[in-house]
VEXNU-92916 format. One record per residue (C-alpha): residue number from 1; x, y, z. Coordinates in pm, 1 decimal. Each point is the difference from the previous one (the first is absolute). Layout:
BEGIN
<NUM <X Y Z>>
...
END
This chain:
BEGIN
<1 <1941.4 1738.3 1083.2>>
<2 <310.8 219.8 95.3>>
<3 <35.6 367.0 -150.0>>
<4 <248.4 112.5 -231.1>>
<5 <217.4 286.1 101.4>>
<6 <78.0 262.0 -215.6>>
<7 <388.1 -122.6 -69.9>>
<8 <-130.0 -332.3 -116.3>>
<9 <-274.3 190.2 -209.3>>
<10 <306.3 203.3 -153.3>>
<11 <202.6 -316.8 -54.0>>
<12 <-280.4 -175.6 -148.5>>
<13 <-16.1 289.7 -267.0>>
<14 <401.1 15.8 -75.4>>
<15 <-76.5 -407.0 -82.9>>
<16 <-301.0 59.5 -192.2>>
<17 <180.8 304.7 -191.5>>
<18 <-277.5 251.0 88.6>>
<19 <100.6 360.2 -87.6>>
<20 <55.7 321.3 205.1>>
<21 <-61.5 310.2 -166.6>>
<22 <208.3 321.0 67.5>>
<23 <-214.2 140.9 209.0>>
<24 <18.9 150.4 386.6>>
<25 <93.6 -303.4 211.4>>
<26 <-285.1 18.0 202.3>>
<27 <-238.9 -43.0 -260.4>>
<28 <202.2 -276.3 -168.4>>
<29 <-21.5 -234.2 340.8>>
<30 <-333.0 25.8 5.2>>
<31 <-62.5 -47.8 -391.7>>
<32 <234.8 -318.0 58.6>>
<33 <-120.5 -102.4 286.5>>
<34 <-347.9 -18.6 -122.8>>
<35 <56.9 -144.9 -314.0>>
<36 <213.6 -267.4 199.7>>
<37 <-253.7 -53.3 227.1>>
<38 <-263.5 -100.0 -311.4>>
<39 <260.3 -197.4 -196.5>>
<40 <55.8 -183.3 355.6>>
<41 <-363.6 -37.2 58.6>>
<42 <-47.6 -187.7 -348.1>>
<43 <290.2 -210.1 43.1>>
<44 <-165.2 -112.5 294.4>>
<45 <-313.7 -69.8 -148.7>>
<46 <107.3 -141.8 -343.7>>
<47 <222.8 -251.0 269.4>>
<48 <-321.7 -116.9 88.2>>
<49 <-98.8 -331.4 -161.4>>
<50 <-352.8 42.2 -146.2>>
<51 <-275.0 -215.7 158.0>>
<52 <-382.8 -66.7 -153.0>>
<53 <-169.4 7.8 338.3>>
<54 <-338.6 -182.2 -40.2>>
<55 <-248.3 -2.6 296.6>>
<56 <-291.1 -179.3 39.2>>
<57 <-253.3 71.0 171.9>>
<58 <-361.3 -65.0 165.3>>
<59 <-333.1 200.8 76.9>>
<60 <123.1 29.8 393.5>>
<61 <63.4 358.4 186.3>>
<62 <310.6 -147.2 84.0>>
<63 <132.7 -81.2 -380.2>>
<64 <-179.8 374.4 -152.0>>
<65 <187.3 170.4 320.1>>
<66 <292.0 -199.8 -95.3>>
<67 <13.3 167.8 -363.5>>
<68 <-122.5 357.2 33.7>>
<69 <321.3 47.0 277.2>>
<70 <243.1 -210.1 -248.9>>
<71 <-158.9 74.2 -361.8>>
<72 <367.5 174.3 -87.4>>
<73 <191.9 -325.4 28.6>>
<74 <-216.6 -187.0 -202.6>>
<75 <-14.6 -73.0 -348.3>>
<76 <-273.2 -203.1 -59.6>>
<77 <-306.3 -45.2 208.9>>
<78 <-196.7 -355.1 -44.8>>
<79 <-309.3 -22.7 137.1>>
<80 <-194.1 -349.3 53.9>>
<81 <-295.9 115.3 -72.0>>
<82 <-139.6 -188.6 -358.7>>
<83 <-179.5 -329.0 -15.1>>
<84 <-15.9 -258.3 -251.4>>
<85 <-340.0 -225.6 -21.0>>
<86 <-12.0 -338.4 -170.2>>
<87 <-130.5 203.2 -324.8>>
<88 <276.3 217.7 -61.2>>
<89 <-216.5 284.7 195.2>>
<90 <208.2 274.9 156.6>>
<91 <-90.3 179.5 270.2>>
<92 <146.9 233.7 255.5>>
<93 <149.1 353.3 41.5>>
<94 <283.2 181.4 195.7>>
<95 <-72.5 170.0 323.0>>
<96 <-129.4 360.7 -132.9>>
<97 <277.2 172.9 296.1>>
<98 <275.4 -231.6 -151.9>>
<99 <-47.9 142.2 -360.0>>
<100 <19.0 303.7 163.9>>
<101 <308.8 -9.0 146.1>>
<102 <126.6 -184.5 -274.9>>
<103 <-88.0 314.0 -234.1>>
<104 <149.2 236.4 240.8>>
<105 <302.0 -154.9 26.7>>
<106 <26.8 -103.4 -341.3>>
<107 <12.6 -384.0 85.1>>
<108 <-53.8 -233.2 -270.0>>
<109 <-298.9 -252.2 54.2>>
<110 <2.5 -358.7 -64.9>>
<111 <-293.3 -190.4 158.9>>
<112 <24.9 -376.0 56.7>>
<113 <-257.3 -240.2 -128.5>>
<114 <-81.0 -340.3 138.2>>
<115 <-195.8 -308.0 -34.1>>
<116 <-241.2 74.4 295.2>>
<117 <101.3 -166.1 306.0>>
<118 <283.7 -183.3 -208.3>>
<119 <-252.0 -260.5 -103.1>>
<120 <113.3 -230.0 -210.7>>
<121 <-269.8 -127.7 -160.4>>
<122 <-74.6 358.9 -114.3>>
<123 <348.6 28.3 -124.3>>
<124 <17.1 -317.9 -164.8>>
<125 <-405.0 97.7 -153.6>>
<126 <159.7 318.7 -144.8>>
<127 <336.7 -191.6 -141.1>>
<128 <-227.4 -243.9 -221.5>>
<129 <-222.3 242.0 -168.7>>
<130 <130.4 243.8 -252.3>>
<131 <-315.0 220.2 43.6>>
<132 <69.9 72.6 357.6>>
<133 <310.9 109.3 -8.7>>
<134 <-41.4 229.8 -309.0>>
<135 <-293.0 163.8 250.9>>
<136 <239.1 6.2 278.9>>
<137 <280.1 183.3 -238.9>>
<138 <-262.8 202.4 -159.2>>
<139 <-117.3 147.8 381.8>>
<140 <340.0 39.6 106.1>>
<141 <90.4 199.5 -293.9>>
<142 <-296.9 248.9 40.5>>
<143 <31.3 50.2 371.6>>
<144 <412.0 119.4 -107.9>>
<145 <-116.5 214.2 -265.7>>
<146 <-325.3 141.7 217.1>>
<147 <204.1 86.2 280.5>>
<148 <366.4 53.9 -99.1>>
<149 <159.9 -306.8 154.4>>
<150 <352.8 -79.7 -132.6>>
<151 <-114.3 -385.5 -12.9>>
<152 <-96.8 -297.7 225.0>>
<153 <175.8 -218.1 145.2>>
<154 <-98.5 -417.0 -9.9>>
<155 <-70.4 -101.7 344.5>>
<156 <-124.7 -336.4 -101.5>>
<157 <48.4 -287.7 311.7>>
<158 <-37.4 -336.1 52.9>>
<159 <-1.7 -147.0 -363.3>>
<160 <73.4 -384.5 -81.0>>
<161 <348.2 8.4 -141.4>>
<162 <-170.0 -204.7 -263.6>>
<163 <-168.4 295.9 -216.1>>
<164 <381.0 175.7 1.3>>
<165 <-8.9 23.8 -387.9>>
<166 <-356.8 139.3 59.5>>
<167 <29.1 272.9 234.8>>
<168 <306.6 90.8 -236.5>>
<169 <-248.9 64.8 -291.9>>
<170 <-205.8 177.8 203.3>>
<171 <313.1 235.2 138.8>>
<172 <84.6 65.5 -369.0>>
<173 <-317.5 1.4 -146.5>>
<174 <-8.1 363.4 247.9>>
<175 <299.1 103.7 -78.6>>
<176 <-59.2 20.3 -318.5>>
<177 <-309.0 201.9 69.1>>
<178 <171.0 232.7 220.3>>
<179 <283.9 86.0 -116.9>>
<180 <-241.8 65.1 -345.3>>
<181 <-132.5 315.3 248.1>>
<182 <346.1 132.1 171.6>>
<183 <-111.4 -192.3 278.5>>
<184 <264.5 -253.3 260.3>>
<185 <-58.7 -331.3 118.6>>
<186 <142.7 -120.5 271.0>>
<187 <-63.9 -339.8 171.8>>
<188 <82.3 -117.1 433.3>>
<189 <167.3 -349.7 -34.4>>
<190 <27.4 -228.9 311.2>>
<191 <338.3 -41.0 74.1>>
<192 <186.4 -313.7 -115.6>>
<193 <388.3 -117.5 -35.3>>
<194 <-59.7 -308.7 -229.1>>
<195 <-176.4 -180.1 -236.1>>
<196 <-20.2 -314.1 197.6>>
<197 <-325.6 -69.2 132.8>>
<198 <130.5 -111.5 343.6>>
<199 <221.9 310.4 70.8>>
<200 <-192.3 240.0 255.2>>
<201 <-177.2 291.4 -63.6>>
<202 <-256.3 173.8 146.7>>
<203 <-330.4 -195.7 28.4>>
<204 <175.1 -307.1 -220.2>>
<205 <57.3 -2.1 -394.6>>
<206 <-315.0 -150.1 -127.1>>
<207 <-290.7 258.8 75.1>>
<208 <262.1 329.7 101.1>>
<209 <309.1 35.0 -196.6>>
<210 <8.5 -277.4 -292.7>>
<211 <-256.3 185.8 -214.6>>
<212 <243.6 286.1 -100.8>>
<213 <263.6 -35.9 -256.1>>
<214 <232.2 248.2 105.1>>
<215 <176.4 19.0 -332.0>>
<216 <-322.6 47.4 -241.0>>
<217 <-188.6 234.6 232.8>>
<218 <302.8 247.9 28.5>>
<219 <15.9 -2.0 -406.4>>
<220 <-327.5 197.3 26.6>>
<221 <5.8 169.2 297.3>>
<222 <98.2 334.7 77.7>>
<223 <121.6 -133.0 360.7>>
<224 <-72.6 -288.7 239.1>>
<225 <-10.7 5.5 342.5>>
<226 <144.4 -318.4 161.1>>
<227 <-130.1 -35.9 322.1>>
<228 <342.6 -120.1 182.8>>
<229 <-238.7 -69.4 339.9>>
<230 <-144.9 -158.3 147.3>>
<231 <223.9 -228.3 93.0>>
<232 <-182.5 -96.8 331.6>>
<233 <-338.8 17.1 57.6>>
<234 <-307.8 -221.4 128.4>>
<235 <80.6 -230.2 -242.9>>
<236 <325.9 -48.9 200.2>>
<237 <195.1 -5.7 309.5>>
<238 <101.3 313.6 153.3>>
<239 <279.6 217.1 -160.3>>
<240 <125.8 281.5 -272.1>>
<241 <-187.1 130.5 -253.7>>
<242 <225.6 83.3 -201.3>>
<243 <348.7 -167.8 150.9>>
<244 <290.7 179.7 -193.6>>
<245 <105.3 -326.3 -152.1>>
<246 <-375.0 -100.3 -94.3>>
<247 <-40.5 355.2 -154.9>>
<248 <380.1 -67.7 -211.9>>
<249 <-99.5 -342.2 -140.2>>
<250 <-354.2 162.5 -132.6>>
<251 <179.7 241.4 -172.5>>
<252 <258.8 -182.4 -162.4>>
<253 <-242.2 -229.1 -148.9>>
<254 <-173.6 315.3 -84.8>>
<255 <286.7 162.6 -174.7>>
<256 <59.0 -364.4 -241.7>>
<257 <-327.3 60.7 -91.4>>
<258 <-72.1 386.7 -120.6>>
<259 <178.2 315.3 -29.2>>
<260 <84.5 185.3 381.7>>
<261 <-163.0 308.6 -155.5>>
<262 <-305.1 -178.2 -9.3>>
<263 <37.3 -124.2 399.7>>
<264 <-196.9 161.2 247.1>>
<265 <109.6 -181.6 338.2>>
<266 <-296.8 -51.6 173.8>>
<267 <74.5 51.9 399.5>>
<268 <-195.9 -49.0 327.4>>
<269 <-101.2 304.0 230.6>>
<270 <-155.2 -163.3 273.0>>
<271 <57.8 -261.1 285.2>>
<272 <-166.8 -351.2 1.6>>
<273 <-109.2 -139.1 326.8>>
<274 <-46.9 -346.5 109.0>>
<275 <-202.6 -127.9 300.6>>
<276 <44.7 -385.9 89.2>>
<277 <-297.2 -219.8 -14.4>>
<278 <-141.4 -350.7 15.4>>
<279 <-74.3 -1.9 -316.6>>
<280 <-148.7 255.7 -268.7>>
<281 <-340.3 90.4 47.5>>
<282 <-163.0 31.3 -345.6>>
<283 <72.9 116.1 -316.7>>
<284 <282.2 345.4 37.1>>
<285 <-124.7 283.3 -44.0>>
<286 <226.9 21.2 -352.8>>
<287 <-10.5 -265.5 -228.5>>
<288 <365.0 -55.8 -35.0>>
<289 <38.5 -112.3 337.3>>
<290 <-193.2 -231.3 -56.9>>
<291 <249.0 -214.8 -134.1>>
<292 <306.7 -217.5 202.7>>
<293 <-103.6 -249.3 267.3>>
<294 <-319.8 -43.8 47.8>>
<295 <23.9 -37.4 409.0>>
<296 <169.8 345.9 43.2>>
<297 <206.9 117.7 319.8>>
<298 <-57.0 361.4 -58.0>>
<299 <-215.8 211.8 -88.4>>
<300 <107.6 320.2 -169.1>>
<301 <-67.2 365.9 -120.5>>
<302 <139.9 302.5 -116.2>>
<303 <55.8 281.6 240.0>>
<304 <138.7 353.5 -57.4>>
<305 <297.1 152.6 126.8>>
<306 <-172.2 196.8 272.1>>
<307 <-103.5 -269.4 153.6>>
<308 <328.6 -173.1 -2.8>>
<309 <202.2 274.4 143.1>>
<310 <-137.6 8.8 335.7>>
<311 <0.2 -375.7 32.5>>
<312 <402.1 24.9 -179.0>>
<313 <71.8 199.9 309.2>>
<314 <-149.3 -128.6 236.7>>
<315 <123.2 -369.1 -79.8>>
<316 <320.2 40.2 -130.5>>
<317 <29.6 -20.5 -375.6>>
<318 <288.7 -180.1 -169.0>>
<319 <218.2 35.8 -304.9>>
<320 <-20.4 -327.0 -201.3>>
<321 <336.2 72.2 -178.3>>
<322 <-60.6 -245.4 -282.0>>
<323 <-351.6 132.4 -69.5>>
<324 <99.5 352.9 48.4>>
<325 <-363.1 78.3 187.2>>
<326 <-130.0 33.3 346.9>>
<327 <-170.7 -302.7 206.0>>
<328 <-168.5 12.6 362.0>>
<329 <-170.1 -312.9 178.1>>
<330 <-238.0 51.3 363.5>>
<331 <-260.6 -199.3 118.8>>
<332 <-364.5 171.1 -20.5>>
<333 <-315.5 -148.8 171.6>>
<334 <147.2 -277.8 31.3>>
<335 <137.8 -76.1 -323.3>>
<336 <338.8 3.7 -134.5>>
<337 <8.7 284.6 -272.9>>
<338 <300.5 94.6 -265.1>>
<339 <37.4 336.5 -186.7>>
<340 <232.5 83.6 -299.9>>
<341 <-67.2 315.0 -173.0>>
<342 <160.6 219.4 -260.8>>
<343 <131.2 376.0 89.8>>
<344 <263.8 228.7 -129.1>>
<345 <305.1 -224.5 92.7>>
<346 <-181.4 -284.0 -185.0>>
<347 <-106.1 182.0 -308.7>>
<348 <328.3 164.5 -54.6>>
<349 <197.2 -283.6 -143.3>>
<350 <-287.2 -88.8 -234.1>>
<351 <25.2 370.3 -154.8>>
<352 <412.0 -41.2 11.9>>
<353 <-52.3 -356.4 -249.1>>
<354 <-322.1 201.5 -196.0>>
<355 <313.4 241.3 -27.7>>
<356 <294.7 -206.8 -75.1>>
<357 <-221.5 -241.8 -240.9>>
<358 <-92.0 319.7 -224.7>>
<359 <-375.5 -103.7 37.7>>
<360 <-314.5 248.2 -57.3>>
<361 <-51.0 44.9 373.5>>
<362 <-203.2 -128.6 291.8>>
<363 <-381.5 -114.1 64.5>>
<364 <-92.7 57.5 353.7>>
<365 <-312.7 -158.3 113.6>>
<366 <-154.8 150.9 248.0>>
<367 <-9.6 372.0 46.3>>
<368 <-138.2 53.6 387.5>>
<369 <191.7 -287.2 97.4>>
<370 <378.5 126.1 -61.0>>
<371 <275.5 85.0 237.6>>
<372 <-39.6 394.1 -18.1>>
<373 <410.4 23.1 -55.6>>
<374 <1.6 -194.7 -332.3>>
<375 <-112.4 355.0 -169.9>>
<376 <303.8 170.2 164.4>>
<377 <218.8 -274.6 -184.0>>
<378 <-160.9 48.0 -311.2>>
<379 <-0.5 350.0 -9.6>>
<380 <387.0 68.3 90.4>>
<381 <113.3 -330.7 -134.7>>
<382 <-162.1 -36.0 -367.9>>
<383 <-98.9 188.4 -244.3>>
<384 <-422.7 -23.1 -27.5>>
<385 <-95.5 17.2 -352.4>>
<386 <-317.6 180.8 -120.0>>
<387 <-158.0 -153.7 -294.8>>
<388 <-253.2 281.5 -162.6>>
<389 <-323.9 -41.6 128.8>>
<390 <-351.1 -20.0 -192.7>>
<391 <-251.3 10.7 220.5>>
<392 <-301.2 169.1 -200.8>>
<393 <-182.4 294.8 146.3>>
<394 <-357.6 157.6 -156.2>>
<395 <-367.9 -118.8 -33.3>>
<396 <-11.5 -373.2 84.4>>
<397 <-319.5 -64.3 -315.9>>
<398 <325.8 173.4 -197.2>>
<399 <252.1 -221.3 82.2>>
<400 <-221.0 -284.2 -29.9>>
<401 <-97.8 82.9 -346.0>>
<402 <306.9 58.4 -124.3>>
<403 <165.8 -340.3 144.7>>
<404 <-268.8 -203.2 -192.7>>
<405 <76.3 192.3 -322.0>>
<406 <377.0 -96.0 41.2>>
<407 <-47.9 -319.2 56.7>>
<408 <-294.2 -27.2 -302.4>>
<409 <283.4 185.3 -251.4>>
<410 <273.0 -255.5 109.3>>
END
C-alpha cells in the first residue's frame, strides 16, 4: 500500500473540513497532519468490507501451528473434536493449547460435532428416537456452558435425504435450547445448486446433500456454513474443488433460499491429488468417496499446500482461467498423477463474491493445509470481525457445577 504525503494529508483535511487553530504554524502541521493521518487511517479501514472468518481445524501440529501464528485474522475457531454415539452420547474436548490460544487471543470457540465416522446408521438411530437427541442437545448444551463456547456447529454427514423433515426437528429442537442459554448454532451443509435429485453435488444427493432443507434450517440458525467444495474428489474424475462457476451456482441457490447474513461460504484450503489406477482397491479411506463408479480410475487424497508447491514448480502449474485455480499433471512411479489445489490466487475471488454477496463470511477447512498468503489477503483486504469471546476460566468441579444448575433452572 502506497504512503500518503503530507499535501494529500492536508488536502484530505480541507475536504473533510478539519480545523486549524491559530496557533504557531509549526505546531498546526503537525496537529493536522496527525489528525489527518488517523481520519485517513479509519477511512481505510471502515473501506474494508467486514468478513466472519471461520477456521476449522484438527488435532495436527500442523493445524495448532497454523492458528497460534494466524489467531488475529480469525474470528471463529471450529474445532472437530466432539462425537456423537448412536445414544445421543457426547463425547470429546478441544485441544487444551487451542483453548489457550483461543483465550489469549480472544478467539471465539465453536467446536464441531459429528456422527462418528459419518455413519449413517448412527445418524439415522439418533433421527428416530426423541430420547437421543434430547441427550445429545442436553450434552452439547453443558459442554457450552462448562467451558464458555459460543455454540456448536452441526457437522452431521452422510444422512438419507429421506429423514430431511427429521434432521430438521432435530436442528430446531437445539435451537430452541440454545438460544434459551445465549448460546449459537451453527450447522456445515454439503454444497448443492438444486433440488433435483440428479443435479451433482458432492458425494450425490441421496446420502450427502438432500437431507438439508436449506430454507428451514437457516430460520433457526444463527449461520450455516455451505460447503461450496468439493467439487472433485475420489468420488470423481480429476479437477477443481471449488471451480469459480461451481462455487457461483451454490451460492445463488443458496441466496433463494435464506438470508446472505446468514451465509458462511464454505471454501477449500488444500490440494486434492489423484493417482491413476486399475481399479480402486477397497473401500476409501473417507466414506464419501465411496460413492460414483464403482470401477474407479483414480484414486485420490487431500494434500496440503506445502507439498504442492515444490511439485507446482517443479512441473509447471497452470492457470485454469474458467476455474480460477491452479492444476499440475507428472507421471510418478509409473503412474499418471493430477494435482489441483487452492492458494491465495484461488481463494481470493471466493472472498471478493463472500464480499459482493453481503454474506457473514468464510469457512476455511483446513488450517495447516492453507496457502500461507491467503492471511496477507485477509488481513489488508477485509475487515476480520471479532465476536466477544466466552471461554470460561476457574476451577473445572466449579464450572461443572454451575453448568448443570443452568441447565436444571431452564
Amino acid at each position: 500500500m502506497r504512503s500518503t504525503s503530507a499535501i494529500e494529508h492536508l488536502a484530505l483535511c480541507y475536504k473533510l473540513k478539519v480545523p486549524i487553530m491559530p496557533r504557531p504554524l509549526k505546531f498546526v502541521i503537525i496537529a493536522t497532519l496527525a489528525l489527518c493521518t488517523s481520519l485517513s487511517a479509519t477511512s481505510k479501514a471502515t473501506s474494508r468490507p467486514p468478513l466472519t472468518v471461520l477456521m476449522y481445524m484438527i488435532d495436527s501440529p500442523a493445524s495448532i501451528a497454523s492458528f497460534r501464528e494466524h489467531a488475529d485474522a480469525i474470528s471463529i475457531i471450529a474445532p472437530q473434536c466432539f462425537t456423537m454415539d448412536a445414544d445421543g452420547f457426547i463425547a470429546g474436548e478441544p485441544p487444551p493449547e487451542v483453548v489457550e490460544i483461543a483465550r489469549r487471543h480472544h478467539v471465539a470457540l465453536m467446536p464441531l460435532v459429528t456422527n462418528r465416522g459419518f455413519k449413517q446408521d448412527l445418524m439415522h438411530t439418533v433421527l428416530d428416537n426423541p430420547e437421543s437427541r434430547a441427550r445429545a442437545i442436553r450434552y452439547l448444551l453443558y459442554y457450552a456452558l462448562r467451558d464458555g463456547y459460543i455454540g456448536f456447529q452441526f457437522d452431521y454427514e452422510n444422512i438419507r435425504y429421506t429423514y430431511r423433515d427429521r434432521f430438521t426437528v432435530f436442528f430446531k429442537e437445539a435451537a430452541v435450547a440454545f438460544h434459551r442459554h445465549g448460546l449459537q448454532l451453527s450447522a456445515a451443509l454439503v454444497g448443492r445448486y438444486s433440488d433435483d435429485r440428479n443435479a451433482a453435488s458432492p458425494g450425490g444427493f441421496d446420502n450427502w446433500s438432500g437431507v438439508y432443507d436449506y430454507g428451514e434450517l437457516a430460520r433457526s440458525a444463527d449461520f450455516l456454513s455451505i460447503m461450496a467444495y468439493p467439487q472433485h474428489a475420489g468420488f470423481s474424475e480429476p479437477g477443481a474443488l471449488a471451480g469459480a462457476p461451481w462455487v457461483r451456482q451454490i451460492a445463488d441457490y443458496t441466496l433463494q433460499k435464506m438470508p446472505a447474513v446468514k451465509v458462511s461460504l464454505g471454501v477449500p484450503l488444500y490440494g486434492e491429488k489423484w493417482t491413476a489406477i486399475a481399479a480402486a482397491a477397497g473401500a476409501a479411506a473417507f466414506v464419501q468417496d465411496d460413492e460414483g463408479k464403482v470401477n474407479k480410475k483414480w484414486k485420490a487424497r487431500g494434500v496440503p499446500f506445502s507439498a504442492v508447491q515444490p511439485l507446482a514448480s517443479a512441473h509447471a502449474a497452470v492457470w485454469d482461467e474458467a476455474d480460477q485455480s491452479h492444476h499440475l499433471a507428472y507421471v510418478a512411479d509409473g503412474a499418471q498423477t493430477e494435482i489441483w489445489y487452492e492458494d491465495a490466487l484461488s481463494l481470493a475471488p471466493k472472498l471478493q463474491l463472500a464480499a459482493a454477496d453481503g454474506l457473514a463470511g468464510i469457512s476455511g477447512w483446513v488450517l495447516g493445509m492453507e496457502d500461507p498468503a491467503i492471511w496477507d489477503e485477509m488481513r489488508t483486504q477485509y475487515a476480520v470481525r471479532h465476536p466477544r469471546s466466552r471461554l470460561r476460566e476457574g476451577d473445572f468441579d466449579r464450572r461443572a457445577a454451575e453448568a448443570a444448575r443452568a441447565l436444571r433452572v431452564r
